[in-house]
C-alpha positions in Angstrom: 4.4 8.8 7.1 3.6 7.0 3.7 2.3 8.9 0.8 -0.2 7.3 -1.5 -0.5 8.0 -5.1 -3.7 9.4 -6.3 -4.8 6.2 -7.6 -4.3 4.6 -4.2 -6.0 7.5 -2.4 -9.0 7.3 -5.0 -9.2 3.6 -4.0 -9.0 4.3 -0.4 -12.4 6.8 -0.7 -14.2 4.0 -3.0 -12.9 1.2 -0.2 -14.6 3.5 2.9 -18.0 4.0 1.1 -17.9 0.1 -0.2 -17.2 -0.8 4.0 -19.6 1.8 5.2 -22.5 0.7 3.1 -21.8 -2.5 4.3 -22.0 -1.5 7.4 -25.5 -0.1 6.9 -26.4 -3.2 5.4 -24.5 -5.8 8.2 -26.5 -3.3 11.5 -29.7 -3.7 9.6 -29.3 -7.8 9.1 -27.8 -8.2 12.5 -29.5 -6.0 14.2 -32.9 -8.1 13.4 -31.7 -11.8 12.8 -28.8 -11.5 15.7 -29.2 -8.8 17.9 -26.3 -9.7 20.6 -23.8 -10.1 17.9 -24.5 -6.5 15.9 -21.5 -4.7 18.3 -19.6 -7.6 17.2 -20.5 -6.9 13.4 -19.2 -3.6 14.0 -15.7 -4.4 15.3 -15.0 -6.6 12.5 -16.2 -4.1 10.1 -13.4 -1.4 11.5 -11.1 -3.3 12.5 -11.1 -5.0 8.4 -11.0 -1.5 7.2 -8.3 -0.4 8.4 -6.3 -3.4 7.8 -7.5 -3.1 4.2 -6.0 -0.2 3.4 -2.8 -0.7 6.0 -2.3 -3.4 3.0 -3.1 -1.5 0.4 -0.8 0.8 1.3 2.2 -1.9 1.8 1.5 -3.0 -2.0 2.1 0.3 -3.1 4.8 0.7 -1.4 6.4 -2.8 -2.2 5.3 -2.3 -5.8 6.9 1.3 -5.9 10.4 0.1 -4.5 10.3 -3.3 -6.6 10.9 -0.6 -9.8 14.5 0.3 -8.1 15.8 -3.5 -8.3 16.9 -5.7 -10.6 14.9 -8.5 -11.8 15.5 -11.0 -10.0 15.7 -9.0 -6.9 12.3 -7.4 -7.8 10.9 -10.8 -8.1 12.1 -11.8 -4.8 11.5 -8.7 -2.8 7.8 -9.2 -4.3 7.2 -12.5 -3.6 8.3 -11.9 -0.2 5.7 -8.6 0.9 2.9 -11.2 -1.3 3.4 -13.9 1.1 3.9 -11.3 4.3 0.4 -9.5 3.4 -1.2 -12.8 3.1 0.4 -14.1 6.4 -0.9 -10.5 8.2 -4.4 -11.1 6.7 -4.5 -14.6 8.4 -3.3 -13.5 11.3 -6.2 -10.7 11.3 -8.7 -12.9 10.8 -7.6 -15.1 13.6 -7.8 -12.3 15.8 -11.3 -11.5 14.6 -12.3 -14.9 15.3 -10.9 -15.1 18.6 -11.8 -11.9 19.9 -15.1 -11.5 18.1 -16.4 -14.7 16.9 -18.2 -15.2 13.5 -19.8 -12.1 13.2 -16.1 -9.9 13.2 -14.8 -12.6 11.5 -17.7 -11.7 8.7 -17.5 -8.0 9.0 -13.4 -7.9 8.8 -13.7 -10.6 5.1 -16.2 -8.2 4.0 -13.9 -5.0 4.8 -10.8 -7.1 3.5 -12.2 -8.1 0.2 -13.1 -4.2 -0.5 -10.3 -3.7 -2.4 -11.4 -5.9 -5.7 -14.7 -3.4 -6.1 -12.6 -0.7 -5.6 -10.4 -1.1 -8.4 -12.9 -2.2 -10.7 -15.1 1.0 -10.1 -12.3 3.3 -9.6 -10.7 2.0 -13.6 -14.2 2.2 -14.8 -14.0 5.9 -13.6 -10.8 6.9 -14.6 -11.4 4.8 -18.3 -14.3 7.6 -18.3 
């Protein structure tokens, strides 16, 4: 199994409690403006989660073996897990959209765009 770093773990607890009060948030909208798509909501919410930090847990661990190589290897073996992550997080929202509609496809972007919150208010915490 894959370690994470501190850092990646404190952005792992900031990423849940960003998804789960959108969650909150997405049951309450849905849950009066669209009532049959609410279960929907919710699949897309978990199912972006955990895809979120499957990837955040990739870029660690391509960032942590990109140290090892040379340069130009480093650059490479970078460009390549930046375009594979990318390709994985199409893929996942082309599942959500076929499986779920609009409503997972909403819930996994929300879930998938965690991260960028999550770093700014885990640096502002650690800059503390």
């Amino acid at each position: 199994m894959f370690k994470l770093s501190d850092t990646g773990k404190r952005l792992v607890k900031v990423m849940l409690a960003i998804c789960l009060i959108s969650l909150g948030a997405g049951i309450i909208i849905t849950g009066i403006w669209f009532p049959a798509e609410t279960f929907k909501f919710i699949y897309g919410m978990v199912f972006g989660t955990i895809f979120s930090v499957l990837k955040l847990m990739l870029l660690e661990r391509s960032l942590n073996k990109s140290v090892n190589l040379t340069e130009g290897q480093a650059q490479n073996y970078i460009r390549l897990h930046y375009m594979l992550r990318y390709f994985l997080t199409g893929a996942v929202l082309a599942v959500a959209a076929i499986q779920g509609g609009i409503s997972a496809v909403v819930g996994v972007f929300i879930c998938l765009f965690s991260l960028r919150p999550a770093i700014f208010i885990v640096n502002k915490r650690m800059d503390n």
